[in-house]
N, C-alpha and C positions, 0 to 999 in steps of 0.2 A: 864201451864194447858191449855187444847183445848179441842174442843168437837169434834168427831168423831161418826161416824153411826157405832149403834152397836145393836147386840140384845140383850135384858136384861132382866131379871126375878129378882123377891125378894124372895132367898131364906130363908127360907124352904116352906113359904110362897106360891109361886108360882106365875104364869101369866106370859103375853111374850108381849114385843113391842121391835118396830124395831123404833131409835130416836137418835140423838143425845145426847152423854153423856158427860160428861166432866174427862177427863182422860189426867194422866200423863203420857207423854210415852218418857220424855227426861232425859237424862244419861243414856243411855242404851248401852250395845258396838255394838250392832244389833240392824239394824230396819230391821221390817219385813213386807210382802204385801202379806197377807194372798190371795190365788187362791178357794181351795175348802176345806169345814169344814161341815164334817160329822155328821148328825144328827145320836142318838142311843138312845136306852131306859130309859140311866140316865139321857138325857137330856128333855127329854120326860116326866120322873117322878117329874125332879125336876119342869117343868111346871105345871104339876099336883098338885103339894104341897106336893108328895107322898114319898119324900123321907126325914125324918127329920135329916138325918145327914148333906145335903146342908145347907150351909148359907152364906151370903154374903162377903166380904172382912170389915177388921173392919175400923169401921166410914164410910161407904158408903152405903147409900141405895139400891144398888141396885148391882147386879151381872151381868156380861157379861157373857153368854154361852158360850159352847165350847172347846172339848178339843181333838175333831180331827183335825186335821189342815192339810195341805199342805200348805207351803209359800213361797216364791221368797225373796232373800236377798236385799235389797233396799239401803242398807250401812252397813258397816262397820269397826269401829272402828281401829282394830287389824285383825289380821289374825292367831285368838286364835282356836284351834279343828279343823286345816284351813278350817274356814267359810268366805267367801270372797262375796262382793259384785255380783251378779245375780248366787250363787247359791240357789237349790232346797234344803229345808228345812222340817223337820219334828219337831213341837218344844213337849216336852217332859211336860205331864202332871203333873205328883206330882215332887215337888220339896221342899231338905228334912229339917229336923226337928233335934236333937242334940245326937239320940239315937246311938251306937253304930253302926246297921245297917245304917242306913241315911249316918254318917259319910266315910261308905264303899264306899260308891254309890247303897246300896241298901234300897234306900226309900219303894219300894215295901215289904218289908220286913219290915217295922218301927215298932219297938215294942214298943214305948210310945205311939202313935197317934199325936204325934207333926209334922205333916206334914200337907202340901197343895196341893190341888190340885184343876188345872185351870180348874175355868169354874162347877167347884162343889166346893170344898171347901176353903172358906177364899182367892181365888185369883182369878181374874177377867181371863175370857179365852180368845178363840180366834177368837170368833163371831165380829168383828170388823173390819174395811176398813183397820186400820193398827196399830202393836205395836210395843213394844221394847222390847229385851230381853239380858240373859247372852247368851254367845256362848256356855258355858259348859252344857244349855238346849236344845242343836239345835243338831239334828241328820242330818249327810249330807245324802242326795241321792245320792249315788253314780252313779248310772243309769239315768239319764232323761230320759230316754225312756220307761222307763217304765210308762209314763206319770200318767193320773189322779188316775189311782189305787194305784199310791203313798199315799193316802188320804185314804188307808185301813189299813197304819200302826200300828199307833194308836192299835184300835180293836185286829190286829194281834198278838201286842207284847205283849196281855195277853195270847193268844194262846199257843205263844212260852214261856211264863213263865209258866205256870200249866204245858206244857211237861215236861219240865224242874225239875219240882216237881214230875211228874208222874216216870221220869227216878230215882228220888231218892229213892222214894218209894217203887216202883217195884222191887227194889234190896231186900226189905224185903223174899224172895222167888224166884225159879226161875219160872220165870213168862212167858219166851218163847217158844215155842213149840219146838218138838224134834230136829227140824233144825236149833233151836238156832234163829228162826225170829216170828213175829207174823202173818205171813201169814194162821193159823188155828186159830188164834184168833179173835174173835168180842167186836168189841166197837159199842154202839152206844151216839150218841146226840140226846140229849132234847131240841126240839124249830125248827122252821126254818128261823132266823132273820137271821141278815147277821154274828154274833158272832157265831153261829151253825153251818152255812157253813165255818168259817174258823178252827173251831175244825175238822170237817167232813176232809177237804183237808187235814189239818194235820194228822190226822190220817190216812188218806189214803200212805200218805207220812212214814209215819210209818210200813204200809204193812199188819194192820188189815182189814180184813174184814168190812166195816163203812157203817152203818147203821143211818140214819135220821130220824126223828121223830116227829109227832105230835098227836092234839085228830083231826085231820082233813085233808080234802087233798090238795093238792098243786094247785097253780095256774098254769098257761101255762108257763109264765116268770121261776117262780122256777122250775118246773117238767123240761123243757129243761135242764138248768144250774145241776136239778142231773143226768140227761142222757148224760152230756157228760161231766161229769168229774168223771163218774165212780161211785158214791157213790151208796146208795142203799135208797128208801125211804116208809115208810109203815107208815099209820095210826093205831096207836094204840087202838084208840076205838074202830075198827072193825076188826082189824087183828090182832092176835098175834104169829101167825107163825116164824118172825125171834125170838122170845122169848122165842120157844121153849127149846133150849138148855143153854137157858141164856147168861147172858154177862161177859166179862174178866173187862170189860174196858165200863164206863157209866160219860157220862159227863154233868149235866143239867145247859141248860140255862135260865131255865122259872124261877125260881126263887118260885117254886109253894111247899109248904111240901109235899103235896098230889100225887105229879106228881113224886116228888123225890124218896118217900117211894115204891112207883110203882116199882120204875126202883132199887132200894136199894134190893129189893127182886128176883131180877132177875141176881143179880150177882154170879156169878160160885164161887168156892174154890180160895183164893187167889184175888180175884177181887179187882177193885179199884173204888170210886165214887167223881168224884171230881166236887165240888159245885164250879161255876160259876156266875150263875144269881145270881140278887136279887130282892124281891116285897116285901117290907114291910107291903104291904097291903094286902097280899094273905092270903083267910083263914086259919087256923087251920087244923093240921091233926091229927090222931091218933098215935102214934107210943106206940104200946104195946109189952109184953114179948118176941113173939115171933120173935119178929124182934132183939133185942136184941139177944136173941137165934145165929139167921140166922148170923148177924155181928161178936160174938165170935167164934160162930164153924164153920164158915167157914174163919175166918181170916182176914175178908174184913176191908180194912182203907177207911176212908171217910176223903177229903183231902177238904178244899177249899182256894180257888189261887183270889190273887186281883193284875191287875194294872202288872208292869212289869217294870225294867232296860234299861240301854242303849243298855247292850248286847243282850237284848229282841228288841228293837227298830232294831239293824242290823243285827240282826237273821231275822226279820219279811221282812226288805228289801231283802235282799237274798231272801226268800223266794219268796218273788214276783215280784222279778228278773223272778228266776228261772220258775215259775209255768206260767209268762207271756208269755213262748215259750211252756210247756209244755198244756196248754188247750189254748192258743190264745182268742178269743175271747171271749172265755168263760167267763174267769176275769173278762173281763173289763164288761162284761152284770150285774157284780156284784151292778154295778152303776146302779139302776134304774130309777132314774130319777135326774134330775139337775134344784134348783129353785131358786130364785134372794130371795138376805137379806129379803125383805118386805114381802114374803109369808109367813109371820108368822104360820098361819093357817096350815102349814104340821106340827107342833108340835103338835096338837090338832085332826087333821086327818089325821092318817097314811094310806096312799094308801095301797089297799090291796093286791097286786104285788109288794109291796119294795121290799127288798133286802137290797140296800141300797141307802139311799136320799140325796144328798150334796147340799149346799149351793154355789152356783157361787158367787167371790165376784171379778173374773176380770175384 
């Protein structure tokens, strides 16, 4: 046992210090030397105290953050998943439990709840100078070139798991237009964190029509980032023009009932709604007969997607391979800012041009 600089919170609890803790990080087949570890709203909430299903690893006061990572391989053991010393690393959040799916390799899918995951539940993450892990949790980067937006994995490979769901689903019906693509169809996203824009790309990637959304308008940083990667972006409190004709395809991030039912009533014949966010502290909404109504006779499934595989984890790199030549710069503006362990204070105050915020830990 050693002490290493880590950021920690007592979940469910809450609060945040940046301090020495004492941690085991030997027998491991992998060490690793975490670079950049993305801050996002679960981590945000569990700071808050807002999320009761965090809580700590058992017998240890306290929880390490963290469950975006990019890392650098510092050693290793074997050359198991060939993970070899000074490769780029993405280490793999939930890590599974004994249920059927778990045993698949589909922990995202766990139908007991006997899972962990870093950095929210029962396992310490990756908010720290340095740890150890298995190699069957480590996804290679196949690209270094694709440098720091490797650090958007993470986020993405829920993207790529709810499409994943989406494509199953869809099959209830034929869902694409007469040319067989979704080029007549619209989706849009609810939210504009950084989890909304990578639905948004995705779906652009899909060939829908993608629409962005809030109750307000963009900043300079975002309004750029949706003009040139194509999307489309409208305040809904004062516009509702693209809502005109409804949507095929609705995906919320805000994790709001209120917000959801909104967009629940604007779905076309056959449409799909698939729940993403979460706020356990979002008030109450109405949902009465006629919405019910609305969901049987027109068919609509309401879908929600957590968390993601490994084949979601190499899906999401490709992806950001790929889109790294296709909008250039663009990507990487997804980063918007870069701040050292000890600014604890961006958990508490989120800038209001994120996007997204990473921790520098090289």
């Amino acid at each position: 046992m050693a002490k290493y600089n880590s950021i920690l919170t007592n979940a469910p609890e809450g609060g945040v210090s940046y301090e020495k803790f004492e941690l085991d990080i030997s027998g491991f087949e992998v060490n690793l030397k975490p670079l950049l570890t993305g801050i996002c709203g679960t981590d945000r909430g569990i700071v808050y105290g807002s999320l009761p299903f965090a809580y700590n690893p058992h017998g240890s006061s306290r929880l390490v953050l963290g469950h975006e990572s990019l890392c650098r391989v510092t050693d290793a053991s074997s050359n198991n998943f060939g993970i070899k010393k000074g490769d780029y690393v993405i280490p793999m959040v939930r890590r599974p439990g004994k249920c059927l799916n778990c045993l698949a390799g589909r922990s995202d899918n766990c139908s007991d709840g006997d899972k962990h995951e870093a950095g929210i539940t029962g396992l310490h993450g990756f908010m720290r100078e340095e740890f150890g892990d298995s190699a069957e949790y480590l996804v290679k980067v196949p690209d270094p070139e694709i440098g720091d937006v490797a650090v958007l994995t993470e986020p993405l490979k829920n993207v790529c798991k709810a499409f994943e769901v989406f494509d199953t689903v869809s099959r209830k019906s034929i869902f694409t237009d007469s040319a067989g693509t979704y080029h007549e169809k619209k989706s849009v996203v609810v939210g504009t964190g950084s989890e909304a824009f990578l639905f948004a790309l995705k779906s652009i990637d899909y060939g829908f029509q993608t629409y962005i959304t809030n109750r307000h308008g963009l900043d300079d940083v975002k309004d750029e980032f949706v003009q040139k990667t194509g999307m489309n972006f409208y305040d809904y409190s004062s516009s509702v023009e693209p809502e005109k004709d409804g949507f095929d395809l609705a995906i919320d991030t805000s994790g709001d009932p209120s917000t959801i039912f909104r967009f629940l009533r604007k779905l076309n014949n056959n449409g799909i709604l698939v729940l993403f966010g979460t706020n356990g502290k979002a008030p109450p909404a109405n949902l009465d007969g006629s919405d019910i109504d609305h969901i049987i006779e027109r068919n609509i499934a309401v879908i929600g997607s957590v968390d993601g595989a490994r084949i979601h984890y190499e899906k999401a790199l490709q992806d950001l391979t790929r889109w790294r030549y296709q909008y250039g710069s663009a990507l990487q503006s997804m980063i918007t800012d870069k701040v050292s362990p000890e600014d604890t204070q961006i958990f508490t105050k989120k800038p209001s041009d994120e996007i997204k915020t990473v921790i520098d830990w090289s």
